[in-house]
C-alpha positions in Angstrom: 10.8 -37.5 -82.2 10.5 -40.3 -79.5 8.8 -43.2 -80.2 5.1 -43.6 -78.2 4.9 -46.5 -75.8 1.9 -47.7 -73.7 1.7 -47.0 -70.3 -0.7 -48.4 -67.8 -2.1 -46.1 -64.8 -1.1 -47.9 -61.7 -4.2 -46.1 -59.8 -6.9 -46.9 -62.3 -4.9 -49.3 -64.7 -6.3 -47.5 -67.9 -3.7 -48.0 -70.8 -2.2 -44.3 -72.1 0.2 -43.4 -75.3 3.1 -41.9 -74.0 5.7 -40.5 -75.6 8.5 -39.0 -74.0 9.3 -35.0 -74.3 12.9 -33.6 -76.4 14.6 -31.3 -73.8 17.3 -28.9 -75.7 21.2 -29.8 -75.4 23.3 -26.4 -75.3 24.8 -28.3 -78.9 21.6 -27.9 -80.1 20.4 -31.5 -80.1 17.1 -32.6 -78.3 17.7 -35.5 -75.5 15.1 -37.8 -74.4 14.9 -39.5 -71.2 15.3 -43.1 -72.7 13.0 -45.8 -71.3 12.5 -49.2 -72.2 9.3 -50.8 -73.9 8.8 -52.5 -69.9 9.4 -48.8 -67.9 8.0 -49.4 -64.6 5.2 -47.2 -64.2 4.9 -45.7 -60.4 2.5 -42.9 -58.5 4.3 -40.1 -57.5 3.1 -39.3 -53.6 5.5 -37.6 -52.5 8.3 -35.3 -54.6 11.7 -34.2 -54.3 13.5 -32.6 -56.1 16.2 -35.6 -56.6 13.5 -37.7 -57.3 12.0 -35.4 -60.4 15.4 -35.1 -61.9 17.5 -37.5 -63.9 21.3 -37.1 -66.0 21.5 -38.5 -69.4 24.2 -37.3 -71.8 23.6 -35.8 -74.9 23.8 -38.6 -77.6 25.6 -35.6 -80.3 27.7 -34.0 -78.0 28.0 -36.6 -74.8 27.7 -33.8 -72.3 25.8 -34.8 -69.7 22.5 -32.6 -68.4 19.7 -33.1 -65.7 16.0 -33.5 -67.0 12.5 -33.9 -65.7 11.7 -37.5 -64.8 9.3 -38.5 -67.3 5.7 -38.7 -66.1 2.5 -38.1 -66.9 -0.8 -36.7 -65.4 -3.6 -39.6 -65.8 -7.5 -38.3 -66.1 -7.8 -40.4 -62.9 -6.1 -37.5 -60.9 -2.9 -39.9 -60.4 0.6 -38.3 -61.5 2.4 -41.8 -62.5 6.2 -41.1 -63.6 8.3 -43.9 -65.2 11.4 -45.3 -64.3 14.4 -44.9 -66.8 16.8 -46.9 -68.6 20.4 -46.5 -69.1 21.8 -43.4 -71.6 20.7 -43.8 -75.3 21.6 -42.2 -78.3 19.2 -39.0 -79.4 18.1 -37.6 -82.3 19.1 -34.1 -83.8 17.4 -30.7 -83.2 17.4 -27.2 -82.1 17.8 -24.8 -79.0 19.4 -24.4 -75.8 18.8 -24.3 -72.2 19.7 -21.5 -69.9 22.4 -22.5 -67.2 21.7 -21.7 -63.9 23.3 -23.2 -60.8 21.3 -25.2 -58.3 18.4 -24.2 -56.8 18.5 -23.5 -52.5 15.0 -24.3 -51.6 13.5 -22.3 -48.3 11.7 -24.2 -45.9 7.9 -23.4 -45.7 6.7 -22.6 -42.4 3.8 -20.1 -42.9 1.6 -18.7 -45.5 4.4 -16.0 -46.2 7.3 -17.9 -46.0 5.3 -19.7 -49.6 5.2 -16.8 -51.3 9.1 -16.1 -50.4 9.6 -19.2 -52.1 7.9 -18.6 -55.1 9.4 -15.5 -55.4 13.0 -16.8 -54.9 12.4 -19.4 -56.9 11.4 -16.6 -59.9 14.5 -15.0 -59.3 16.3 -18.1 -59.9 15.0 -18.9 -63.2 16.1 -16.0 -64.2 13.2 -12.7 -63.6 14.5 -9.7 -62.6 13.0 -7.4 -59.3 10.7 -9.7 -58.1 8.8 -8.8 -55.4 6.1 -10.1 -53.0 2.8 -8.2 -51.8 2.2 -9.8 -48.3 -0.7 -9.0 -47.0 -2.0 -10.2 -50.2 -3.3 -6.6 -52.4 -6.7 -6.2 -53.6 -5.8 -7.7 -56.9 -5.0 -11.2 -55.9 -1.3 -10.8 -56.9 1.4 -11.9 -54.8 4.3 -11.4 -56.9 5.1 -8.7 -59.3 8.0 -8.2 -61.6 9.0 -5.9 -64.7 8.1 -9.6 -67.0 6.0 -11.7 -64.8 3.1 -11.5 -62.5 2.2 -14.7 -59.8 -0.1 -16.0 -57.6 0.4 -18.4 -54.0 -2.1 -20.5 -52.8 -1.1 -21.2 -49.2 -4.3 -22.6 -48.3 -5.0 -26.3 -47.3 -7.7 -26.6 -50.6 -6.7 -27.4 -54.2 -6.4 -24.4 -56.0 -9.6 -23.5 -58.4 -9.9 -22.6 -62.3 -11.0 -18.8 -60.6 -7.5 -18.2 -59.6 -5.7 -19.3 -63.0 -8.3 -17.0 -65.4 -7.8 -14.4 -62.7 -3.5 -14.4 -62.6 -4.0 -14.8 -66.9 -6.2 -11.7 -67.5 -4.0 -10.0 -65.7 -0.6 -11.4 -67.1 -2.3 -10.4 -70.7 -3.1 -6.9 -70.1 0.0 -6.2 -68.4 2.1 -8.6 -71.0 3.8 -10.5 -68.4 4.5 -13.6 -68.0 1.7 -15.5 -65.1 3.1 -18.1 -62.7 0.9 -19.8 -60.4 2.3 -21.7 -56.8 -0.1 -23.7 -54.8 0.6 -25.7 -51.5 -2.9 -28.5 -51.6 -2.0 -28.5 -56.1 -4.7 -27.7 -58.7 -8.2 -28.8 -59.5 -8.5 -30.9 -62.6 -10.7 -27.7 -63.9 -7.4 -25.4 -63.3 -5.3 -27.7 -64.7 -6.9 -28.4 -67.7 -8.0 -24.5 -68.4 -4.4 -23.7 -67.5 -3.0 -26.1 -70.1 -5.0 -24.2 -72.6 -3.6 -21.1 -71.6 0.0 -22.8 -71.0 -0.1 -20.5 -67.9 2.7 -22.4 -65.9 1.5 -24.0 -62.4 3.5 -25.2 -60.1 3.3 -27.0 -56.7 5.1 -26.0 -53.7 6.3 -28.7 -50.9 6.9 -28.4 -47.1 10.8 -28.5 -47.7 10.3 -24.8 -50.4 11.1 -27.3 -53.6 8.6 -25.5 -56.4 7.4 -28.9 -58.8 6.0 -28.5 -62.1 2.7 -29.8 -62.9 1.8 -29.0 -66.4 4.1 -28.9 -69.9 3.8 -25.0 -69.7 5.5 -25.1 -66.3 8.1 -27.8 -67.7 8.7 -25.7 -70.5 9.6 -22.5 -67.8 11.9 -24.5 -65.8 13.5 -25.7 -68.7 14.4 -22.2 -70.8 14.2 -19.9 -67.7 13.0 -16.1 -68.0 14.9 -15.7 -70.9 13.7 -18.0 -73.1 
């Protein structure tokens, strides 16, 4: 397991315990982002997806994968991610990611075109016969598939705790898998009720680049439908 290191919250400059996550190598070891004791803490403003990805090689096997920047969600309401070192050597462990080739974001123009997205984006981690509901149906659902269920919030407003409790009852009586997409991101209330339902949420940019915003939603982009 990776060591924990302090961090301090460039908005509000409270000191947190990180420690980095274990991502699965297709050898089976876990890899760490490696960071030094003096990581450079930044806020993330804006995201790509360049920016939220980084290759390190697998310190059993040397193959080299792409992983989530590391970075963390402060109480404050800042997302700070730190910067990096060079490749270290990794522990050993279990599992495997599923390989997929890169993503082709679509360019958000309208409240429709977000829900596209979303859906493509679905696809792409791996569901099967995803489809949208535009206008928006009755039950709030704007994407349906044979193993998940998701919600888009297009609007210009954070997205509430309503929403996520909403897409989860649903996801649980069905026994699908619930996604949720916003364009404005999450209240703290949805984030932190979503985290204890590790209902994925993720936030959707201008350029159609989905971002994750909670473990549950790293956890999905990492393993893809199948896992």
């Amino acid at each position: 397991m990776a060591h924990s290191m302090s961090v301090r919250c460039p908005a509000c400059r409270r000191e947190h315990a990180y420690s980095p996550p274990e991502y699965p190598c297709s050898c089976g070891a876990p890899v760490t982002v490696p960071l030094s004791a003096g990581a450079t803490a930044v806020l993330v403003r804006h995201r790509s997806w360049s920016d939220a990805w980084t290759e390190v090689p697998c310190g059993s096997c040397g193959e080299a994968g792409h992983w989530p920047q590391p970075e963390f969600g402060c109480p404050c309401g800042a997302t700070v991610r730190l910067a990096p070192q060079a490749p270290a050597e990794n522990t050993a462990g279990l599992g495997g990611p599923t390989r997929r080739a890169p993503f082709r974001p679509v360019t958000i123009r309208t409240g429709d075109d977000a829900v596209s997205c979303a859906a493509h984006f679905l696809r792409w981690l791996g569901f099967r016969d995803v489809e949208t509901a535009v206008p928006r149906p009755a039950s709030g659902l704007d994407l349906r598939g044979p193993e998940v269920v998701g919600v888009v919030d297009a609007s210009t407003v954070p997205t509430g705790g309503a929403s996520v409790e909403t897409l989860w009852l649903y996801a649980m009586t069905e026994q699908q898998t619930p996604v949720a997409f916003s364009l404005a991101g999450f209240e703290r209330g949805a984030r932190n009720r979503a985290d204890e339902l590790r209902l994925p949420l993720f936030v959707l940019d201008l350029t159609g680049t989905p971002q994750p915003v909670n473990d549950a939603a790293d956890a999905l982009l990492n393993r893809g439908a199948g896992g």
